[in-house]
Backbone bond lengths (Angstrom), bond angles and torsions (degrees), N, CA, C in turn:
res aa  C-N    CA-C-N  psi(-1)  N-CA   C-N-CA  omega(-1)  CA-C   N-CA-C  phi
1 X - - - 1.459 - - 1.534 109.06 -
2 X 1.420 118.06 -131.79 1.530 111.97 -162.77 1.439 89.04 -130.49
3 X 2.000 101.99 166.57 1.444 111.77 -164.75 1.725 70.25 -119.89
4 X 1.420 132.21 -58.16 1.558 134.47 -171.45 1.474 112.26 -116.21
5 X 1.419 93.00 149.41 1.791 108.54 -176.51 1.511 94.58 -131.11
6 X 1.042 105.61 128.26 1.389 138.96 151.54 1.555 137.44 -65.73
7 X 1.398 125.99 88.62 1.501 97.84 -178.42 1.332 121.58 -135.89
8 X 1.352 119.99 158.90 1.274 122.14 173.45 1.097 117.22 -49.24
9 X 1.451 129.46 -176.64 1.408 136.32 164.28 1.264 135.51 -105.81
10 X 1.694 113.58 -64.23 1.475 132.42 157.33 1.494 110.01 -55.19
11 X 1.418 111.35 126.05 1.700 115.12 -169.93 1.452 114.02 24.24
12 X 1.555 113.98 64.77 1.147 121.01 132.98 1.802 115.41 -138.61
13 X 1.555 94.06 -36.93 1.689 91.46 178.99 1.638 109.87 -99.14
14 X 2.040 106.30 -39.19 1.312 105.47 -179.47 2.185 95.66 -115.58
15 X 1.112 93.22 167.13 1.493 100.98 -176.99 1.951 92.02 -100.07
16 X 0.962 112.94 124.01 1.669 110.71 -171.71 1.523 92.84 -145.51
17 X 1.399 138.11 32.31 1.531 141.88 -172.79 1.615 87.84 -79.62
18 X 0.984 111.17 -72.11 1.845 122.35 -165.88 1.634 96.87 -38.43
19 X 1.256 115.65 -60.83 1.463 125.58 -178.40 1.636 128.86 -39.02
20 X 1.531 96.19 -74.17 1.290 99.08 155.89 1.510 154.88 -59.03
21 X 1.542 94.50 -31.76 1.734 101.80 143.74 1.414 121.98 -75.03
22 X 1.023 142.89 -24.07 1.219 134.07 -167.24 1.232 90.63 -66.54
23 X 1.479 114.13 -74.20 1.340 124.60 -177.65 1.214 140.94 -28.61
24 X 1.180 90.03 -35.45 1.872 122.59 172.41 1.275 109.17 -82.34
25 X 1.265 124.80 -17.52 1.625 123.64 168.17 1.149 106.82 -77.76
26 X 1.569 122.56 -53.59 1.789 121.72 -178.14 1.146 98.99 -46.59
27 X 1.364 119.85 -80.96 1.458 125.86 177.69 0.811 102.16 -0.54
28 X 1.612 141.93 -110.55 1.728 173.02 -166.22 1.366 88.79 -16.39
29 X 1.352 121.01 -66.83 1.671 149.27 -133.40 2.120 87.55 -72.46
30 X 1.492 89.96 -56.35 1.324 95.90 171.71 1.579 141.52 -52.71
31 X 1.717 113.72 -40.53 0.563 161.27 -179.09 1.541 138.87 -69.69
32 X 1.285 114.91 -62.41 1.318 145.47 174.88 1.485 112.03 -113.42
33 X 1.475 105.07 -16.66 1.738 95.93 -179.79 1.866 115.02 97.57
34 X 1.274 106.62 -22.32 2.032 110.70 -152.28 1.533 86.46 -144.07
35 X 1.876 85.55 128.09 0.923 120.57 152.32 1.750 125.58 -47.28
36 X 1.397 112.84 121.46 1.748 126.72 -176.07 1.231 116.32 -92.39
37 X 1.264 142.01 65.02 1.953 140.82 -171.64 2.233 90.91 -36.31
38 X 1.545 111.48 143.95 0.887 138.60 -152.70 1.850 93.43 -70.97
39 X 1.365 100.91 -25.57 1.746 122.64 174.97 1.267 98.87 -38.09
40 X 1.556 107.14 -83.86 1.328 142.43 -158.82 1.767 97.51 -50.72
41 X 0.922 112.30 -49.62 1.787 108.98 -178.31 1.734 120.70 -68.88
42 X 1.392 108.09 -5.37 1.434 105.02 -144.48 1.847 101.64 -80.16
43 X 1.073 97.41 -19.68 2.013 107.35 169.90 1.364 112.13 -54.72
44 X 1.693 119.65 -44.57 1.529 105.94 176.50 1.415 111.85 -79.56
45 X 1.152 140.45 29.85 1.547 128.19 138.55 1.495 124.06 -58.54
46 X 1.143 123.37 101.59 1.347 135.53 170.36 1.138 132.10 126.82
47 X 1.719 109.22 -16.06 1.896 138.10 -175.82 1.712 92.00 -104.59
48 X 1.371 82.25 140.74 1.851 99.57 157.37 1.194 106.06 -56.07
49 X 1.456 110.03 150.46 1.299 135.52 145.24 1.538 126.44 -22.49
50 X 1.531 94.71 -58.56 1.317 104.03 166.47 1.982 133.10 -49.03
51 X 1.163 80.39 -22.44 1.787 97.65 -164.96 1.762 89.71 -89.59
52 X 1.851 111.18 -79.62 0.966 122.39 165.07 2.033 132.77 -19.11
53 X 1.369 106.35 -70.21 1.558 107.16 173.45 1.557 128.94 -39.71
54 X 1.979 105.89 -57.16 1.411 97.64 166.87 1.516 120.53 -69.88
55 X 1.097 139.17 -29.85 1.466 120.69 163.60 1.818 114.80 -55.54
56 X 0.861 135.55 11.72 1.553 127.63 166.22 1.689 97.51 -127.54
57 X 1.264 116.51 11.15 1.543 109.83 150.44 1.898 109.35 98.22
58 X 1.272 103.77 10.51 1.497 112.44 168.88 1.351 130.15 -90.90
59 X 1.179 120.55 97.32 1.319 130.31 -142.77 1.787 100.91 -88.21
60 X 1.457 136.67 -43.76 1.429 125.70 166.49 1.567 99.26 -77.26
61 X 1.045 99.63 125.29 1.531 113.55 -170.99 1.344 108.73 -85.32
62 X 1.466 112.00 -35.04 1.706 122.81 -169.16 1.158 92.05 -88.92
63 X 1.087 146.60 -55.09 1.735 136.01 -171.26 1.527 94.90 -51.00
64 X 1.056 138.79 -84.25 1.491 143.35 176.04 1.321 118.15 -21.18
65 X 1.325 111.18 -50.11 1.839 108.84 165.58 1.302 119.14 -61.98
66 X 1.595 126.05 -31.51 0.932 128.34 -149.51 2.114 93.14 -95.91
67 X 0.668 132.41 -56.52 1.614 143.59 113.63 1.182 98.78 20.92
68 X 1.334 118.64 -98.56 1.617 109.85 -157.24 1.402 107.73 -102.56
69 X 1.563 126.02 20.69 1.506 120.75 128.20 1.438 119.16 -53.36
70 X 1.214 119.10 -58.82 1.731 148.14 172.40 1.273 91.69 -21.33
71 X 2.221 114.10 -72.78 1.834 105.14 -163.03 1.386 108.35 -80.39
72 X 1.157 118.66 -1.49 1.825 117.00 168.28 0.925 111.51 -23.54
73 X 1.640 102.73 -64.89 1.628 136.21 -155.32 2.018 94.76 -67.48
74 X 1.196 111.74 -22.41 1.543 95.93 -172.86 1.974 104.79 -83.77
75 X 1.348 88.93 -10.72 2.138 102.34 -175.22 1.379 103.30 -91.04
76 X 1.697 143.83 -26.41 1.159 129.07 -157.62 1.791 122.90 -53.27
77 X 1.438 79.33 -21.34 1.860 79.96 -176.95 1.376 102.76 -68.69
78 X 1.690 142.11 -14.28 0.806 151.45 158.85 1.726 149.34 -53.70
79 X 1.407 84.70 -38.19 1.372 124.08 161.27 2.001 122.43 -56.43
80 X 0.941 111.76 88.22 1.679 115.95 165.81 0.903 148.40 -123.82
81 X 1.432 125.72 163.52 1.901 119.32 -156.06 1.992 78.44 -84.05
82 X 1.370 110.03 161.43 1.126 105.26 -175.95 2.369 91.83 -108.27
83 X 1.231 98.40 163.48 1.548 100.45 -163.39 1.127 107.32 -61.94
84 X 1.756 108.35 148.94 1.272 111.24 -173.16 1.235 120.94 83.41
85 X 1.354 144.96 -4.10 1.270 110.70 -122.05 2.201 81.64 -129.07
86 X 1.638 98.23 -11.90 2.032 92.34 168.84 1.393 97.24 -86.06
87 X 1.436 136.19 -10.16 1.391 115.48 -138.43 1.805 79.89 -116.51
88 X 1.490 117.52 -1.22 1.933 122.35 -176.16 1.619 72.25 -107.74
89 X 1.020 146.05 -35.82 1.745 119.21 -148.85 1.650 90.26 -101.78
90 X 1.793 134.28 -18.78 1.273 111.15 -166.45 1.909 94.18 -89.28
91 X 1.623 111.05 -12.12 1.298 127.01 -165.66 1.822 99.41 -60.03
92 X 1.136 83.40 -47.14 2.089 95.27 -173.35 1.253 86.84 -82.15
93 X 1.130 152.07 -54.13 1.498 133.97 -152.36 1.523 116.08 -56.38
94 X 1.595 103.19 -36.19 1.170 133.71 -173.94 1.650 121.33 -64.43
95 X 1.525 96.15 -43.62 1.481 126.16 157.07 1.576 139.01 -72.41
96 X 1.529 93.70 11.80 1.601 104.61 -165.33 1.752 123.03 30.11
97 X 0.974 100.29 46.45 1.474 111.83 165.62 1.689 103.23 -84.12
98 X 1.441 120.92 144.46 1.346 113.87 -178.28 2.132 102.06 -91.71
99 X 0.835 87.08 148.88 1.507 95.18 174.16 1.399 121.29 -147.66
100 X 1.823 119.12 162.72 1.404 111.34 -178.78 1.374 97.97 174.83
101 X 1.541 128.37 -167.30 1.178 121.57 -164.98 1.651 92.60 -133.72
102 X 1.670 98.34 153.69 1.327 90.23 153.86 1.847 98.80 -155.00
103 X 1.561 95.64 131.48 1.716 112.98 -144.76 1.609 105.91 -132.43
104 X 1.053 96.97 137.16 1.881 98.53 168.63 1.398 105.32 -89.96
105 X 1.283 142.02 37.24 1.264 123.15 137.88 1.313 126.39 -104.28
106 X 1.462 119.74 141.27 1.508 110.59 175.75 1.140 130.90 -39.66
107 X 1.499 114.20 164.10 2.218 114.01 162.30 1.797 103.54 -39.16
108 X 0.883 110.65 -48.40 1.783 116.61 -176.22 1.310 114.28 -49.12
109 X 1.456 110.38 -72.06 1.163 114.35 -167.38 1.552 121.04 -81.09
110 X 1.596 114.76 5.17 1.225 123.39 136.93 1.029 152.03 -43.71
111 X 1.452 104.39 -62.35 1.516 131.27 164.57 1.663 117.54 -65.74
112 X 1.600 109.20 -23.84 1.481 101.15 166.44 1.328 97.14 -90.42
113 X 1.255 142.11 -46.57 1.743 131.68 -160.06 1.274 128.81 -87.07
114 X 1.405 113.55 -11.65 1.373 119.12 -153.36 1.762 95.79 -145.96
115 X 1.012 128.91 -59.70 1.264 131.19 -172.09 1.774 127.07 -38.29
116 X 1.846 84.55 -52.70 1.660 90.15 177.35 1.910 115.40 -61.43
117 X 1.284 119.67 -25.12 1.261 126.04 160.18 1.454 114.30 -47.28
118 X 1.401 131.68 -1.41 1.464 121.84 161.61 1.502 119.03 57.84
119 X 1.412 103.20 17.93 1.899 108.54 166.06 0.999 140.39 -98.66
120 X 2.181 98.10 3.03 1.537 106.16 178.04 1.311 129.71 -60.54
121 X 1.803 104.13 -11.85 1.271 126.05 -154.98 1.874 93.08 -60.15
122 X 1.003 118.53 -57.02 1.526 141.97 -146.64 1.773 87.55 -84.92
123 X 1.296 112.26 -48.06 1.930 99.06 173.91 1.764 119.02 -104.74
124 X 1.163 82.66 100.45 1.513 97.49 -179.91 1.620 109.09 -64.74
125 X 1.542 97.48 -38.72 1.908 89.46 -162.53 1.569 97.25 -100.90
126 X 1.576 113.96 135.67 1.796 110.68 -155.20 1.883 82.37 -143.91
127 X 1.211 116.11 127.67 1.721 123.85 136.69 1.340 129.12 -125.24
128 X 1.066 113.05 125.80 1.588 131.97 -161.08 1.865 90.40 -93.67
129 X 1.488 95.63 -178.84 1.436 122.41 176.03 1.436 95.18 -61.51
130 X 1.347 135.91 -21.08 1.574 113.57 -139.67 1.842 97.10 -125.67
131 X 1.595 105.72 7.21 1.307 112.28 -168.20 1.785 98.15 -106.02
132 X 1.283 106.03 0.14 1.518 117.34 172.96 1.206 120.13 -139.82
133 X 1.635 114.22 158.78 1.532 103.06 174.44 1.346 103.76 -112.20
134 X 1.441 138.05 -3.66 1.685 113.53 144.06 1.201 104.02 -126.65
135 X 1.605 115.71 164.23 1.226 136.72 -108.24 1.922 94.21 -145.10
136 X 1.105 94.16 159.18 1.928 107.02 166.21 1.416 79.97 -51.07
137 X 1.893 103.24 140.64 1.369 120.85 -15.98 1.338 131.65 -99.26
138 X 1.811 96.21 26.99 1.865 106.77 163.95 1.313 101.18 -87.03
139 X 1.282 84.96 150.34 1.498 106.90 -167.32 1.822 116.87 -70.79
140 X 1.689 102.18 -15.80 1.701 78.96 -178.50 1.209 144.38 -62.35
141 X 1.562 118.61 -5.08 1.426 125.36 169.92 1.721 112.51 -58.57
142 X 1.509 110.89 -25.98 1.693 129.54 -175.31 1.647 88.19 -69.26
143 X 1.375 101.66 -82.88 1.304 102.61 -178.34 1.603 137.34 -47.36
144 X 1.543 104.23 -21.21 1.690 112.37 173.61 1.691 106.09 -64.28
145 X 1.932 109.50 -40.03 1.501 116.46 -170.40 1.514 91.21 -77.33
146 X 1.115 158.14 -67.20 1.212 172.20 -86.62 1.950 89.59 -126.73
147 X 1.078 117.63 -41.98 1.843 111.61 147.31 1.471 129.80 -83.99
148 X 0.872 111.28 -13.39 2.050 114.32 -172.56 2.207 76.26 -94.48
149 X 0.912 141.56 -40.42 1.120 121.89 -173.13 1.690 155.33 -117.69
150 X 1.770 72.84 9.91 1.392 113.68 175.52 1.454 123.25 43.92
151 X 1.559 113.68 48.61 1.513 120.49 -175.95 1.564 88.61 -106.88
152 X 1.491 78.71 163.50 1.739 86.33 165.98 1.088 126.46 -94.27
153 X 1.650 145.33 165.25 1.538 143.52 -160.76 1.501 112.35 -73.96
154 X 2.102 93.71 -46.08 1.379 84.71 -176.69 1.646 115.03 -77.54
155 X 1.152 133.60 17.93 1.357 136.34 -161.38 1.584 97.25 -107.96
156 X 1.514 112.77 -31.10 1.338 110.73 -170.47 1.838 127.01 -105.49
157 X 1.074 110.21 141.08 1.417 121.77 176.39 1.386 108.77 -85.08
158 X 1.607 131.32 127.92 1.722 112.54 136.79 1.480 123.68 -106.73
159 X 1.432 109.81 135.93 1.727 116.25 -167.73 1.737 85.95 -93.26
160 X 1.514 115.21 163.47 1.061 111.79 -166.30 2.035 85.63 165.73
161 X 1.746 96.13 160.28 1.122 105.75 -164.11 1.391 104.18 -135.09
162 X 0.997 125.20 48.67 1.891 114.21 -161.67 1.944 78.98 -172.48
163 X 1.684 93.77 154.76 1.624 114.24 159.99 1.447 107.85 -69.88
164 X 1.458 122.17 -18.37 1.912 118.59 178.64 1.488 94.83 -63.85
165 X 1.319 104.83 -55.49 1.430 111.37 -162.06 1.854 127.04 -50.10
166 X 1.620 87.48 -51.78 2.005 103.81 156.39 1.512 110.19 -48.80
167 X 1.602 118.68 -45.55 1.284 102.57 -157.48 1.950 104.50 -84.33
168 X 1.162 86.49 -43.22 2.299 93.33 167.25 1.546 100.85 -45.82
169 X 1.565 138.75 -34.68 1.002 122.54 -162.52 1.600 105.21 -93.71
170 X 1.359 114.99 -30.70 1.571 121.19 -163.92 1.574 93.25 -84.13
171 X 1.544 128.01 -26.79 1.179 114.28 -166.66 1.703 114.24 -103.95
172 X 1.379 99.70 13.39 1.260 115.29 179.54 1.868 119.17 -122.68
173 X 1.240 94.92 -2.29 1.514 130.16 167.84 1.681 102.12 56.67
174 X 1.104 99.69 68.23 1.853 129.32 172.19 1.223 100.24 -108.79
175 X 1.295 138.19 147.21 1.418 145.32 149.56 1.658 88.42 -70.18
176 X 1.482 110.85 150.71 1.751 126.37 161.64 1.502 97.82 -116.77
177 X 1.529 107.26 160.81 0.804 168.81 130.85 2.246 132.69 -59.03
178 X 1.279 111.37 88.93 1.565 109.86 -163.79 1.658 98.12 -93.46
179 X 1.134 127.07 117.07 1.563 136.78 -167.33 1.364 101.32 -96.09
180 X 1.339 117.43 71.53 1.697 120.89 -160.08 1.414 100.91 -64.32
181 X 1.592 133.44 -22.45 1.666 144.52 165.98 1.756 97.30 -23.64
182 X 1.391 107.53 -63.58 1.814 117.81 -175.50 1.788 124.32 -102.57
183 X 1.218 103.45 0.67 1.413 98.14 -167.08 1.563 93.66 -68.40
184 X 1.181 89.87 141.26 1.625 123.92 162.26 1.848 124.95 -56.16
185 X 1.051 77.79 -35.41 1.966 111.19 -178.56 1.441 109.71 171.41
186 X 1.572 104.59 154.91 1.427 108.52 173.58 1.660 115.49 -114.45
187 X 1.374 110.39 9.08 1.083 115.96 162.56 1.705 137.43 -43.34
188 X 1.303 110.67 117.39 1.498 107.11 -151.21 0.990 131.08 58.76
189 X 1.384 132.44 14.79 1.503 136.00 -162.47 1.898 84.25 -105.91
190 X 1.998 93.48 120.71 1.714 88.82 144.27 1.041 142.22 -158.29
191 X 1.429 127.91 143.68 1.045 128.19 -123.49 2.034 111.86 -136.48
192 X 1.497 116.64 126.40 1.323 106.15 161.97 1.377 113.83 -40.87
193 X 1.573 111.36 -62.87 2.039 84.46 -168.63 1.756 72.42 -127.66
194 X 1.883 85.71 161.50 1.417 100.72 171.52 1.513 98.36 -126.91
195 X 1.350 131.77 131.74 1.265 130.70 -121.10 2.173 89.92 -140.87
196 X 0.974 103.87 100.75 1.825 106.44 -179.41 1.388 110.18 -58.79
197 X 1.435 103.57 -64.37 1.712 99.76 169.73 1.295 119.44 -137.23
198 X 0.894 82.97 166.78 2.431 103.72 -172.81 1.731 107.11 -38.15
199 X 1.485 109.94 -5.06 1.378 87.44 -168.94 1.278 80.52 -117.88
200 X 1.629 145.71 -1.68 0.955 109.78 151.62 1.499 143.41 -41.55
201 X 1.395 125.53 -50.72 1.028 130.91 135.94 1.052 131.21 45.11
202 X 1.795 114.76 -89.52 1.513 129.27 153.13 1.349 118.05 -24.54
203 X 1.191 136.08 -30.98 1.339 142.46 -136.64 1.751 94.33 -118.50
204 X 1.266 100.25 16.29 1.546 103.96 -165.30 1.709 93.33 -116.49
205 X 1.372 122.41 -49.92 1.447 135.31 -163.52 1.717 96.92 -76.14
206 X 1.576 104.01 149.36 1.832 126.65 -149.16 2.015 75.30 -82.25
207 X 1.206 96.64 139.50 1.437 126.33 159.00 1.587 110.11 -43.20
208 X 1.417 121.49 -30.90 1.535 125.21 -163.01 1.531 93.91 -87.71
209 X 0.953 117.49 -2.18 1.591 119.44 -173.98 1.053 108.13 -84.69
């Protein structure tokens, strides 16, 4: 089985769908003038901003991030660890399994979305959007964690909730993990294990542990 797990962030550890679309509607609304149905947005779950914004036709990219960082802050009450999911990360910590994240949101939007949740404790090894220059669903964010932590590929899992996430893992030659808790769809998604809930998980890390 596995010595390290890897995982996403957005719908895999916290559920932040409501959030980030919402936000992404003001944005637009602001922006472009027109209303976005919740449909139409549901592809940028899991891609930067950067990737995401110019495909819906927003051409200053940084004004727009900077923007719908801003209405985040009006969704946080929204924002949650999904169940189970300190009591699976203090489980491995406990087990010396290595763990950490690897996420398309920046250092920033970390520290506002994810940080105050108090789970960094348990993932030491972290690459954001800003620790690479391409992004889910190339694989070098796999490979940036897969050097900052010196495990081996075949030893490691990434859990993850998006088709970016399958394809960063298959093209970076990780077995994945499908966190059906947040997926968006499982369409085309595929996956070594497809995992119902967070405590499946456990059931992933080597017996010698």
């Amino acid at each position: 089985m596995y010595s390290c797990i890897i995982f996403d962030v957005d719908g895999t550890i916290i559920n932040t769908e409501k959030a980030v679309i919402g936000s992404l509607q003001k944005t637009l609304k602001d922006l472009l003038g027109r209303n976005f149905a919740r449909e139409e947005l549901a592809f940028v779950l899991g891609i930067p901003g950067s990737i995401s914004l110019p495909m819906l036709g927003i051409q200053n990219v940084d004004e727009a991030n900077i923007l719908w960082n801003d209405y985040m802050k009006q969704f946080y009450t929204d924002i949650h660890v999904y169940p189970n999911f300190d009591l699976v990360l203090k489980t491995l910590h406990d087990a010396n399994i290595k763990t950490g994240i690897v996420t398309s949101k920046t250092k920033q939007q970390l520290q506002d979305d994810f940080i105050p949740f108090g789970l960094m404790k348990y993932l030491p090894f972290a690459v954001t959007a800003d620790d690479t220059l391409k992004h889910k669903p190339n694989p070098d964010p796999l490979h940036k964690f897969i050097e900052i932590s010196r495990v081996e590929k075949s030893e490691a899992i990434y859990i993850g909730d998006t088709v970016y996430d399958m394809q960063c893992a298959a093209d970076a030659g990780i077995d994945f993990g499908l966190a059906l808790w947040g997926a968006p769809s499982v369409d085309g998604i595929h996956a070594q294990y497809k995992l119902e809930d967070p405590l499946d998980i456990l059931k992933l890390i080597s017996p010698a542990h």
